[in-house]
C-alpha positions, 0 to 999 in steps of 0.5 A: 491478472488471472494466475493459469500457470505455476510458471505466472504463480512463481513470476507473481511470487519474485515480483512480490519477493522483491518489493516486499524485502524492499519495504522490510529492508528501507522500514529497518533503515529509516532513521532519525535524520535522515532524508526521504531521498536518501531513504528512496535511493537505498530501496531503489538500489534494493530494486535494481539488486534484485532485477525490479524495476520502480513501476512509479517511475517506470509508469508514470515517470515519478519522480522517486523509485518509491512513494514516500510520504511523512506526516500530513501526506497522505500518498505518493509523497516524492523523496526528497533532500529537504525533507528529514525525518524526526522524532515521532513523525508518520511515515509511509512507504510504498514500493511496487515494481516490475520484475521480469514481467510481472508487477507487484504492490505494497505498503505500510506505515509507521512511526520514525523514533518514539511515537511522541506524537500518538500515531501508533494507534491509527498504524495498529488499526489500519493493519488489523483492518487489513488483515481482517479485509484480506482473510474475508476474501475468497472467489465469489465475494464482492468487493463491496462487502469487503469495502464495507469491512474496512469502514465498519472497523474504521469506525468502531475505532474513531477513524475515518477512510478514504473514499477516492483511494483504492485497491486494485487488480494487478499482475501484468501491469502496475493497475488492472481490473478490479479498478477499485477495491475501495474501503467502503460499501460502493453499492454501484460496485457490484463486481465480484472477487474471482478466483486465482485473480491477482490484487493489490488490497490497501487500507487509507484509515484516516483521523478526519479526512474522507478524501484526499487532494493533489498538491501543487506538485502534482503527485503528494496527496493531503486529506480535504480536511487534513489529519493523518493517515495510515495506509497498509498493502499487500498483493494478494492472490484469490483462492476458494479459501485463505488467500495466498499473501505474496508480499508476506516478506514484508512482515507488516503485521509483525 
């Protein structure tokens, strides 16, 4: 969406508010031992406190209120009882939502416990390469070149992205134009970021993988050549300089 209103900017700003304390709040309570359902359900209580409705679920019928992925799941992993947290496991939370209107998105990874397994390295350059792509963007700016940002700092640190995974507009639905904001340098893409557009802007820095594939299931993506993946998110709004960052609530650069 395009923001033409105080009244949108401060809508944009609540659904915003809403996922990223969210994501803050089920970061803090994850713990050792846990299950990934236990963990949805108490962001899914956050949601419904707040007003926010799951826009997964309301979307696509998902089956969790976030996306909760451990380890090898790259995306879109479902919550589950089965599935308890350890020791250095990746963890990915993604929490988007719709409130009064208007739909927000974002995300991050991190490590459960002691980082026994050494992923903090891949965490720490997924969030630098974000807050490098989002302070490179401005209206006028093509969504290609920031694609090539993301892959060229992937690279310099030994990581690869993920080519079918993207960013993307958002505002009045969960997806909007720009469809794909991806993390590499589409030359087909030749779209540019406008000015006072709303969008959801993620890294998918990964170890060896180049794209991810569906499970079974239906929803839990894996890398093609497996490896882990970090992915960090936030909803932005363009503006002719720095970027106004909506879901700053959710302090994943801290």
């Amino acid at each position: 969406m395009s923001i033409t209103t105080e009244s949108e900017l401060v809508g944009m700003q609540k659904a915003s508010d809403a996922v990223a304390f969210t994501l803050k709040k089920m970061r803090e309570f994850a713990k050792l031992g846990m299950s990934t359902k236990e963990l949805d359900d108490y962001g899914g209580q956050i949601l419904n406190e707040m007003g926010a409705k799951s826009a997964p679920y309301l979307t696509y019928g998902f089956p969790g209120w976030t996306c909760i992925s451990v380890n090898n799941e790259f995306c879109h992993g479902i919550p589950s009882e089965k599935k308890i947290l350890a020791e250095g496991d990746l963890i990915n939370i993604d929490v988007s939502a719709e409130l009064g209107g208007f739909w927000s998105d974002n995300g991050g990874s991190f490590v459960i416990g002691a980082d026994v397994n050494q992923h903090e390295k891949l965490i720490e350059a997924s969030k630098q390469i974000l807050h490098k792509a989002i302070h490179n963007i401005k209206g006028g700016v093509r969504i290609s070149d920031i694609g090539f940002i993301m892959e060229t700092e992937a690279k310099k640190r030994g990581y690869k992205v993920i080519k079918n995974l993207t960013g993307h507009g958002i505002g009045r639905s969960l997806h909007e134009a720009p469809h794909e904001i991806a993390n590499y340098r589409d030359k087909f893409n030749l779209t540019r970021f406008k000015k006072n557009s709303v969008v959801a802007i993620e890294t998918f820095i990964a170890t060896t993988s180049t794209y991810a594939e569906t499970l079974q299931d239906g929803w839990t993506m894996v890398g093609n050549k497996g490896g882990f993946m970090a992915q960090h998110e936030h909803t932005i709004v363009v503006t002719d300089g720095k970027p106004i960052i909506l879901t700053a609530m959710n302090e994943i650069w801290n």
